[in-house]
C-alpha positions as a Markdown table, in Angstrom:
| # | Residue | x | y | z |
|---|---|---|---|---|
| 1 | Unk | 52.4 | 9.9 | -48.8 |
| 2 | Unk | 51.1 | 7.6 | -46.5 |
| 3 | Unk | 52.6 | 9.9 | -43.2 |
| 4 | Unk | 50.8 | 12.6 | -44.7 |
| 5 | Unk | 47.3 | 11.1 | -44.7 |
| 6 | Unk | 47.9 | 9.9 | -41.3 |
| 7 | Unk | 48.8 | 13.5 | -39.8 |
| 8 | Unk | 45.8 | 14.5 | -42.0 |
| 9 | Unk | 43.5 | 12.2 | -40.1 |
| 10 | Unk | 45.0 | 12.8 | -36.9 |
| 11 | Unk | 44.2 | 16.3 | -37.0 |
| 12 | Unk | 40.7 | 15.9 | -38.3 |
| 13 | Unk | 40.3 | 13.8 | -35.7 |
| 14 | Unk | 41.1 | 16.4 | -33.1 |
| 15 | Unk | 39.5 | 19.0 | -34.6 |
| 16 | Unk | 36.4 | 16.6 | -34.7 |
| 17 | Unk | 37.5 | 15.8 | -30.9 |
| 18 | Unk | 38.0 | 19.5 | -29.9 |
| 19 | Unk | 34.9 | 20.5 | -32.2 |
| 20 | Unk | 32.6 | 22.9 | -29.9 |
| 21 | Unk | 29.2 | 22.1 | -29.7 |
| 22 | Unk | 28.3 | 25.1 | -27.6 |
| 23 | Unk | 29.5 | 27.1 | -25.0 |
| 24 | Unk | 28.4 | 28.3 | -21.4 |
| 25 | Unk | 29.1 | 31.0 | -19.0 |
| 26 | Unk | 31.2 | 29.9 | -15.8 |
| 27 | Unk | 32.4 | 31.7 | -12.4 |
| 28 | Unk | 35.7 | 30.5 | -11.0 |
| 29 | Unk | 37.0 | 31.7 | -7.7 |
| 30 | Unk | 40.8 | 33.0 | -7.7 |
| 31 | Unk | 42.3 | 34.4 | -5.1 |
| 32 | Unk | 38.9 | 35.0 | -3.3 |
| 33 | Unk | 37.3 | 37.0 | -6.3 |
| 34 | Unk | 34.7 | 35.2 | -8.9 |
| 35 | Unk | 35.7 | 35.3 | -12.1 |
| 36 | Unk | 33.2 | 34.8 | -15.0 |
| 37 | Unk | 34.6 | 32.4 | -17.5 |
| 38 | Unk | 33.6 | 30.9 | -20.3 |
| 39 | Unk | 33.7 | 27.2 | -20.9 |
| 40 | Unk | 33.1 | 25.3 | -24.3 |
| 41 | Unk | 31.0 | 21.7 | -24.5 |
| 42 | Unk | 32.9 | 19.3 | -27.0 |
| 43 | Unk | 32.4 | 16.0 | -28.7 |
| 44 | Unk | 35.5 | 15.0 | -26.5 |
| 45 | Unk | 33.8 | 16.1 | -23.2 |
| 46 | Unk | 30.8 | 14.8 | -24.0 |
| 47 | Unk | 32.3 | 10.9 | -24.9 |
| 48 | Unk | 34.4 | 11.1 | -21.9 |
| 49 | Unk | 31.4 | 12.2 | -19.7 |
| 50 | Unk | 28.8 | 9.5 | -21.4 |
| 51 | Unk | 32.2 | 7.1 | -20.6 |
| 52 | Unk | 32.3 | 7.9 | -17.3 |
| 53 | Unk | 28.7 | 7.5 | -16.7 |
| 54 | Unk | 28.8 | 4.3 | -18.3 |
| 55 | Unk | 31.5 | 2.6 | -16.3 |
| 56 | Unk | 30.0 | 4.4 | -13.1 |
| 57 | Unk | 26.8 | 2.9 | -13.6 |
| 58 | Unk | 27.9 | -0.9 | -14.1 |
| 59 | Unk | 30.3 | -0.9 | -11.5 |
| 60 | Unk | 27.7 | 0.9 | -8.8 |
| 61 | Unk | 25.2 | -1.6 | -10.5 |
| 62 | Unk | 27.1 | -4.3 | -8.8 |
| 63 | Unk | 28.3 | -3.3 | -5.8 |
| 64 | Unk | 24.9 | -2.3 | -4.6 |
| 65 | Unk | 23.1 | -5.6 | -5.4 |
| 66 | Unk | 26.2 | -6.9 | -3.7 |
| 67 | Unk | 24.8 | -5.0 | -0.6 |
| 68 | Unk | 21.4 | -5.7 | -1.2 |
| 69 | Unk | 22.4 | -9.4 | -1.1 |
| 70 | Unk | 24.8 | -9.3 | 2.0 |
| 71 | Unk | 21.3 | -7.0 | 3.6 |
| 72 | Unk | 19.1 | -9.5 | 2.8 |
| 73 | Unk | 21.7 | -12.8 | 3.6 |
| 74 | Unk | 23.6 | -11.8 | 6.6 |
| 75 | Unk | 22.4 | -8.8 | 8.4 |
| 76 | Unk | 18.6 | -10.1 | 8.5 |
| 77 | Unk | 16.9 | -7.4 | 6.4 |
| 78 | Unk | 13.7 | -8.5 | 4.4 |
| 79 | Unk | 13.7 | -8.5 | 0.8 |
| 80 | Unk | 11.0 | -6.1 | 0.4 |
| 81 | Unk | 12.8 | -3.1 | 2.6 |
| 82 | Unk | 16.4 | -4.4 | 0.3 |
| 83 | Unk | 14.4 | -3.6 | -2.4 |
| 84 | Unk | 13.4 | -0.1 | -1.4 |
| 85 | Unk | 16.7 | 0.6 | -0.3 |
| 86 | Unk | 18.5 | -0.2 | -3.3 |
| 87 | Unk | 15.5 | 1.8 | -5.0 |
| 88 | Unk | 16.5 | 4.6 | -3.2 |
| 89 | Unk | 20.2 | 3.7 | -3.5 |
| 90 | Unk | 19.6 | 3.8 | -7.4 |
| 91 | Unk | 18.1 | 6.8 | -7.8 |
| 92 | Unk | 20.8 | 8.6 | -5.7 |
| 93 | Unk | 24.3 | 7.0 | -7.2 |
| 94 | Unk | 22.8 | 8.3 | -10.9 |
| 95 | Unk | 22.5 | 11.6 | -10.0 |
| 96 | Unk | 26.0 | 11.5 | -8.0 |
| 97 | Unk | 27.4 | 9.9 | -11.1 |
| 98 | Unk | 25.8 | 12.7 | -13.6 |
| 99 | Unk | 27.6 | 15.2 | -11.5 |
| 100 | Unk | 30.6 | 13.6 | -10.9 |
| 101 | Unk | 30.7 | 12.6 | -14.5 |
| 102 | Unk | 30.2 | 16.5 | -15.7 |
| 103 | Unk | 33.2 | 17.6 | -13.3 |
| 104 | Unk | 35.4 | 15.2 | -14.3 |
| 105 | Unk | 35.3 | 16.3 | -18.0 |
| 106 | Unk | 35.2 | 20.6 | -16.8 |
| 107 | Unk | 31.9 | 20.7 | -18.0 |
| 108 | Unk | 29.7 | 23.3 | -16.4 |
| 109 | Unk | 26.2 | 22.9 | -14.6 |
| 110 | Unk | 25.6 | 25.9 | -16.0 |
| 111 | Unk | 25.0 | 24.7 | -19.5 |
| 112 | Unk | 21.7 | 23.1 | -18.3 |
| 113 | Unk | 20.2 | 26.2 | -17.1 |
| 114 | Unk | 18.5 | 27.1 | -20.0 |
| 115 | Unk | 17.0 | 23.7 | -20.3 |
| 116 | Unk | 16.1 | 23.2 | -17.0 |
| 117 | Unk | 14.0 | 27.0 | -17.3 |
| 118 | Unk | 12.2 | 25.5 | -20.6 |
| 119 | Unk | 11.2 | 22.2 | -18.8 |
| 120 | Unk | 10.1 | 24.3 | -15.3 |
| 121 | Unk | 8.0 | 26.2 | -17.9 |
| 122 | Unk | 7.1 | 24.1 | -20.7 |
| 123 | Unk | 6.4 | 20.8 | -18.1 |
| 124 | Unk | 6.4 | 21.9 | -14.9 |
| 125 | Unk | 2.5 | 21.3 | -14.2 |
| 126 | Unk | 2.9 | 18.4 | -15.8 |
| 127 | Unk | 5.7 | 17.2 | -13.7 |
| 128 | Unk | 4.2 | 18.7 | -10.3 |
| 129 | Unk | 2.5 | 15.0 | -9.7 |
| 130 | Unk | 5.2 | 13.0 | -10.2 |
| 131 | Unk | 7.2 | 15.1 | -8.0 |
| 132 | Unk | 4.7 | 15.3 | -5.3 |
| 133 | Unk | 4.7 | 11.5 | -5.4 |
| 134 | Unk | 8.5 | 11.3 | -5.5 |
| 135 | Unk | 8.6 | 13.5 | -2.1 |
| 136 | Unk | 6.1 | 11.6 | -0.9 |
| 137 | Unk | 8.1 | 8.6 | -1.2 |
| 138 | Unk | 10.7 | 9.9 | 0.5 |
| 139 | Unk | 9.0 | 10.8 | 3.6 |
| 140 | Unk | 7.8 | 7.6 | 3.3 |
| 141 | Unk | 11.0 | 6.2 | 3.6 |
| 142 | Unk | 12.5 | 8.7 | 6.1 |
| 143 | Unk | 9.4 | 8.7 | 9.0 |
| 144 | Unk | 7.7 | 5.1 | 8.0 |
| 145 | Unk | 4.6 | 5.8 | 9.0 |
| 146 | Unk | 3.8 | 2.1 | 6.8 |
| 147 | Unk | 6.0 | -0.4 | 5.9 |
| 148 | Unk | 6.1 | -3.7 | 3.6 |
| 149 | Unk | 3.7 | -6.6 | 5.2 |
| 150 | Unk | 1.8 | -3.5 | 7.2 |
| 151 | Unk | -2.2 | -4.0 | 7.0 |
| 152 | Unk | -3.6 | -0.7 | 6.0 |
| 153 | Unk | -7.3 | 1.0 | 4.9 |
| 154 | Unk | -6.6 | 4.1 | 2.5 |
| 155 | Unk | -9.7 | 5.4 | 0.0 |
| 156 | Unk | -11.6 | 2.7 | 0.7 |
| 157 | Unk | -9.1 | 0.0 | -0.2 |
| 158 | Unk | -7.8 | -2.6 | 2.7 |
| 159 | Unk | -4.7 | -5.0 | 2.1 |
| 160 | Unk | -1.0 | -5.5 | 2.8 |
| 161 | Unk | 1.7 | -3.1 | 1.5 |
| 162 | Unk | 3.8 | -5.8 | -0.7 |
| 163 | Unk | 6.1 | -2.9 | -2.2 |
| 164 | Unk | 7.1 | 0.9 | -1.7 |
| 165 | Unk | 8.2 | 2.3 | -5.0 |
| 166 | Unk | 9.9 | 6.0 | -6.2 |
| 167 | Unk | 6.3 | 7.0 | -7.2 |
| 168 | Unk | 3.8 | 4.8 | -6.1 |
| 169 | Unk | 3.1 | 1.8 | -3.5 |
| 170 | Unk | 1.5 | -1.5 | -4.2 |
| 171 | Unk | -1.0 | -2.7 | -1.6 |
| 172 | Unk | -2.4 | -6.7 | -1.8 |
| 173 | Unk | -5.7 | -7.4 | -0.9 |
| 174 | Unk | -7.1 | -10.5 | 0.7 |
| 175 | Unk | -8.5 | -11.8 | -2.4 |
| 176 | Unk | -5.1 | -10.9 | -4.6 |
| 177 | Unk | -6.3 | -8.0 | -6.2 |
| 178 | Unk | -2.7 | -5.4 | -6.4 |
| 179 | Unk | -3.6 | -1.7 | -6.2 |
| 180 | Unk | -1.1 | 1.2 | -6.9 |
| 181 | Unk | -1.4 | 3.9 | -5.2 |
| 182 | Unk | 0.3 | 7.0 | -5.4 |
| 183 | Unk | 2.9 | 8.3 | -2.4 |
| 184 | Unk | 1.1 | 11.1 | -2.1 |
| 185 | Unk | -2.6 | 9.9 | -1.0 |
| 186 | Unk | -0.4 | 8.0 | 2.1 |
| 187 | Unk | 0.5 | 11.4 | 2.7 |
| 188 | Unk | -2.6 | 13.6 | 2.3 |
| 189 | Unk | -5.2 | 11.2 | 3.1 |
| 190 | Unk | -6.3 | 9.8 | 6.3 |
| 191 | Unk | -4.6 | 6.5 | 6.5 |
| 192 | Unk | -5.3 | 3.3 | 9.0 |
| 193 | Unk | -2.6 | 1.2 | 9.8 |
| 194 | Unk | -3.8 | -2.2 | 11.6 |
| 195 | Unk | -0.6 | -3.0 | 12.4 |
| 196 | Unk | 1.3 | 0.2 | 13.2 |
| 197 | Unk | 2.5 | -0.3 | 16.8 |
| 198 | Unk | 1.5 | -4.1 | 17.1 |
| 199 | Unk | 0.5 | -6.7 | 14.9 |
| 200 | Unk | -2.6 | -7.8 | 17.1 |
| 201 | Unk | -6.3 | -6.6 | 16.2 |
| 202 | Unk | -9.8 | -7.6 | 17.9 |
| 203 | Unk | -12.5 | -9.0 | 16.0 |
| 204 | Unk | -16.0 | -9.5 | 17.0 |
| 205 | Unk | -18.8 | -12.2 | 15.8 |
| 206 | Unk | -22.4 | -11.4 | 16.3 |
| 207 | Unk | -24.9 | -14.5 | 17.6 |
| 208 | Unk | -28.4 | -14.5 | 18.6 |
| 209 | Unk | -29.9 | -17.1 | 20.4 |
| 210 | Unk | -33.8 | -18.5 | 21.3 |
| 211 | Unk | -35.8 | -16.5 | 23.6 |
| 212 | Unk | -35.7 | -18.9 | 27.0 |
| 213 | Unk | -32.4 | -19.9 | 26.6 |
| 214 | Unk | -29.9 | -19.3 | 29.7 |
| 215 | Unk | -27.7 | -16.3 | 28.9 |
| 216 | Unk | -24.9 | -17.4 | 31.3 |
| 217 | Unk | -24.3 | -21.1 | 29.5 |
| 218 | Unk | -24.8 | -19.2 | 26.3 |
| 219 | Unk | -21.8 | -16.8 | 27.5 |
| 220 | Unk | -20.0 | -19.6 | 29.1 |
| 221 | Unk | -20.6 | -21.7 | 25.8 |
| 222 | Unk | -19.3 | -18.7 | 23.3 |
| 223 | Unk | -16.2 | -18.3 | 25.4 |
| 224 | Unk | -15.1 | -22.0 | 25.4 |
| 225 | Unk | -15.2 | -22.0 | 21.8 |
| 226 | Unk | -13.0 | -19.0 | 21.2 |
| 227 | Unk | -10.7 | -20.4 | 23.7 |
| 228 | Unk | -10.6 | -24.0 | 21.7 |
| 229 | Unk | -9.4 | -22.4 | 18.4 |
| 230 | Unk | -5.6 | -22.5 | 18.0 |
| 231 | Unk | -5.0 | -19.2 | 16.4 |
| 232 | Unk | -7.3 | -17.1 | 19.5 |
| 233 | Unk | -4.7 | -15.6 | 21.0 |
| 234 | Unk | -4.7 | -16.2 | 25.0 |
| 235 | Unk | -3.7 | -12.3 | 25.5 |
| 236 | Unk | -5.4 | -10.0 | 25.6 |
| 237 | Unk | -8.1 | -13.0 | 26.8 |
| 238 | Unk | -11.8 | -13.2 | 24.5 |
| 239 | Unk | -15.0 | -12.2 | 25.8 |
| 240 | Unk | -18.3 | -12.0 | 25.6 |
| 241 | Unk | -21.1 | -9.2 | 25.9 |
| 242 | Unk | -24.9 | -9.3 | 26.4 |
| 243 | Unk | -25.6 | -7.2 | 23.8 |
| 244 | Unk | -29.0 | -6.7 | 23.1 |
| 245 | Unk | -32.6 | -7.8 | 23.9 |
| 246 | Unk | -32.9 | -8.0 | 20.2 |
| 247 | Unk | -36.9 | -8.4 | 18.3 |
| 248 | Unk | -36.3 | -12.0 | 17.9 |
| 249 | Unk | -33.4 | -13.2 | 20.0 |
| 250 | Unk | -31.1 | -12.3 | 22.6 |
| 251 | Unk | -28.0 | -11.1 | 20.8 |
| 252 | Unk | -24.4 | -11.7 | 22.1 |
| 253 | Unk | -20.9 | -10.7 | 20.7 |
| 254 | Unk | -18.1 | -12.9 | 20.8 |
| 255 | Unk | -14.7 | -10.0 | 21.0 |
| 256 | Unk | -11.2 | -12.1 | 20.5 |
| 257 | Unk | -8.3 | -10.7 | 19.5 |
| 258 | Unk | -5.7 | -12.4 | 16.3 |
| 259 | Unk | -2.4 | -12.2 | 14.9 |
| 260 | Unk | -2.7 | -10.8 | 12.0 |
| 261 | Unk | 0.6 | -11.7 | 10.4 |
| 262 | Unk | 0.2 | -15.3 | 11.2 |
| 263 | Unk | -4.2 | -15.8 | 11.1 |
| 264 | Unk | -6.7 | -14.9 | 8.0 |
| 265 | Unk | -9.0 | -13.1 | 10.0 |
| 266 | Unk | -12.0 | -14.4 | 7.8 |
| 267 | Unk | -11.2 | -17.9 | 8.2 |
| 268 | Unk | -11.2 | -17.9 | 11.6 |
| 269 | Unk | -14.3 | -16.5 | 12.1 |
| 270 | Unk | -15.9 | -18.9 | 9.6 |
| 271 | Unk | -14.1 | -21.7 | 11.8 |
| 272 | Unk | -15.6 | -20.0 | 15.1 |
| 273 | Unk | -19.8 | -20.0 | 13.4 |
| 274 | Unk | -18.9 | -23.6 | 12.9 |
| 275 | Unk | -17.8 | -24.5 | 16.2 |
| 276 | Unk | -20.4 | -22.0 | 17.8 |
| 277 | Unk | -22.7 | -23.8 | 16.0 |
| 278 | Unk | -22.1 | -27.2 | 16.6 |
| 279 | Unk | -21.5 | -26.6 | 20.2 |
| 280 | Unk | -25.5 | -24.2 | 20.6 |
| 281 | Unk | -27.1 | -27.4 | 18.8 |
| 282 | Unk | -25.3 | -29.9 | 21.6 |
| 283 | Unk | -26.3 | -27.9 | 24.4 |
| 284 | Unk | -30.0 | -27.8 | 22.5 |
| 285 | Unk | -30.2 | -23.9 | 22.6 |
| 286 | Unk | -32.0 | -22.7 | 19.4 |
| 287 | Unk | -31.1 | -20.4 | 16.8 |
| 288 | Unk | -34.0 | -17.8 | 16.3 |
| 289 | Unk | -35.8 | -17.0 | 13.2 |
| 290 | Unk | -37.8 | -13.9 | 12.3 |
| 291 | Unk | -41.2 | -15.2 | 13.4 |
| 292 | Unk | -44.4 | -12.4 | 13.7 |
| 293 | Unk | -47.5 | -13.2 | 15.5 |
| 294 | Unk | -50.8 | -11.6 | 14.3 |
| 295 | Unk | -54.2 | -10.4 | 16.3 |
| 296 | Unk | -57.2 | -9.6 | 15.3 |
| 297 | Unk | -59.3 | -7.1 | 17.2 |
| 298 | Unk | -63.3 | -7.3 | 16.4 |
| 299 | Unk | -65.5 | -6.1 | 18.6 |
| 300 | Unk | -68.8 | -7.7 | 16.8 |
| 301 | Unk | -68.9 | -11.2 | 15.1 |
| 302 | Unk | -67.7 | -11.7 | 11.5 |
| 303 | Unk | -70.4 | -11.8 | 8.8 |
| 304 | Unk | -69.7 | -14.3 | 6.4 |
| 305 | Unk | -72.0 | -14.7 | 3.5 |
| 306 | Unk | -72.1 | -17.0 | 0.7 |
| 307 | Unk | -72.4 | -15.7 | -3.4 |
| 308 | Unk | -73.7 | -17.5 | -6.4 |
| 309 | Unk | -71.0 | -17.4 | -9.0 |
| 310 | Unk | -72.3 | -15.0 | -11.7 |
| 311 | Unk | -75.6 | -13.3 | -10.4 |
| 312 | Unk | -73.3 | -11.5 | -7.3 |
| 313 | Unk | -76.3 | -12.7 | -5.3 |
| 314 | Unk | -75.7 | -13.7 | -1.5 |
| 315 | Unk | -77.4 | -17.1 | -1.3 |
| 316 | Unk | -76.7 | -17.8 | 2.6 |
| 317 | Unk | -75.1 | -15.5 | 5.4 |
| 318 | Unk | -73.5 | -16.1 | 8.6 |
C-alpha cells in the first residue's frame, strides 16, 4: 500500500515537473541545414533556470565586490570610479547570467519574442528615456568626457560630479545642494568642464581705488598680496591690469590662478578683499565712494521773496 502511494506521488510529481506551461518555435542547425523545432517551457526548466540564476547572482555578487575592494585597496582606484565599475559590472553579469541560465535548461530566446513585441509597442515611448539615459551612461563611461570630483556647469547648475549612475549622475554644489541629472543632458547639452585637461582655473577680483592715488604702488600693492596667500599658486604667476578710468575710481583687476581640487575658490577671494584691504588702508590710498558734484547755471540773480502764511501775500523780496 504504502509502495503504491509513493510511485503514485513520484509520478505526479513528474508529471507536475514535466508539466508544459507553453511552448515555442526553435531553429537548430544539423548538418548545415536549420531545422525548425519546437521546444516546450516547463515547471522543471523554469525552477532550474530561477536556480541557476540564483546561485549565479550570489556567487558573482561576491566575487565582484571582491574586485571592487582589491580596485579600490591595492591597485589605487578611487571609490567613486569602483563604484561605477561594479555598476556597470552589475548590470552586465545579470544579463549574462539570464542567458546563460536559459541555455542551460534548453530554453529558447524565442519564447520572449512575443513579449518583448508587446513591451516595444505597449511601452516603448515610455521606455525611450530611460534608454536614452542608459546609452548615455555608457558613453559616459566609455569616452569620459566628466568624471567623479570633475567641476562642471550644465543648465545652469555648477558643482562636482560625486557619482555616475546607470541613468542619471549626481553633481554637488558648493553649498551641498545634490542635483540629478540625467545622462542624456551631458550628452546633448553644452557642457563646461573646469577641470577637463587640468585642475587649475584663473579667477579675477575687481578693486577701485581714490582718484590721485599712484597706479603703480596700487599694482605693485595688489600683486604682493596675491603672492602672500598660500593657496595662489606661483604658476602660471598673478597679475594685475589697469582696467578702467572708471566714473568714480580707477578700477584694477587682480587675475590669479587656484587649484581647484585643493582651494574653495570663494574663500580665497574673501581672504584676498581682506588682505587688499588692510594692506590699501596702510599705504593710506582710499577706497572711492559714489560722490556727484552739482552746478547751477543762472545767468540773472535769484529772486527770493518772503510770504505771509495764509494771505499768499509776498511781504519782502530779494
Amino acid at each position: 500500500m504504502s509502495r503504491r502511494l509513493s510511485e503514485r506521488v513520484l509520478q505526479a510529481s513528474r508529471a507536475l515537473w514535466n508539466y508544459e506551461l507553453f511552448s515555442a518555435d526553435d531553429s537548430v542547425e544539423i548538418n548545415g541545414q536549420k531545422v525548425q523545432a519546437t521546444r516546450s517551457v516547463t515547471i522543471g526548466k523554469s525552477l532550474g533556470a530561477i536556480l541557476v540564476l540564483l546561485i549565479g547572482y550570489a556567487a558573482s555578487t561576491a566575487l565582484l565586490r571582491a574586485l571592487r575592494r582589491l580596485a579600490t585597496h591595492r591597485l589605487g582606484v578611487s571609490e567613486a570610479a569602483a563604484n561605477i565599475w561594479w555598476r556597470w559590472s552589475y548590470v552586465c553579469v545579470i544579463a549574462l547570467l539570464v542567458v546563460f541560465a536559459l541555455n542551460l535548461v534548453k530554453i529558447p530566446l524565442t519564447v520572449f519574442a512575443f513579449l518583448g513585441g508587446a513591451l516595444a509597442i505597449g511601452i516603448g515611448f515610455g521606455t525611450q528615456n530611460l534608454l536614452k539615459n542608459l546609452i548615455s551612461g555608457v558613453m559616459l563611461l566609455v569616452e569620459r568626457p566628466l568624471k567623479v570630483g570633475d567641476f562642471v556647469q550644465v543648465g545652469g547648475i555648477s558643482g562636482t560630479v560625486s557619482s555616475i549612475g546607470l541613468r542619471s549622475s549626481v553633481v554637488r554644489a558648493g553649498d551641498g545642494i545634490e542635483t540629478l541629472i540625467p545622462n542624456s543632458t551631458f550628452v546633448e547639452s553644452a557642457v563646461t568642464n573646469w577641470t577637463y585637461s587640468n585642475r587649475r582655473i584663473r579667477r579675477k577680483i575687481a578693486i577701485g581705488v581714490a582718484y590721485g592715488s599712484p597706479p603703480r604702488e596700487v599694482c605693485n600693492l595688489l600683486l604682493a598680496e596675491a603672492e602672500r596667500h598660500g593657496l595662489v599658486l606661483k604658476e602660471p604667476p598673478p597679475r594685475v591690469l589697469f582696467s578702467n578710468f572708471g566714473v568714480d575710481a580707477l578700477e584694477f583687476e587682480l587675475e590669479y590662478w587656484l587649484d581647484i581640487g585643493d582651494a574653495d575658490s570663494v574663500q580665497v577671494a574673501s581672504d584676498l578683499r581682506h588682505m587688499i584691504d588692510g594692506a590699501l588702508a596702510k599705504a593710506g590710498i582710499e577706497l572711492p565712494f559714489p560722490q556727484r558734484d552739482v552746478h547751477l547755471q543762472q545767468g540773472e540773480p535769484l529772486q527770493i521773496e518772503v510770504r505771509r502764511a495764509g494771505d499768499g501775500r509776498a511781504s519782502d523780496s530779494f
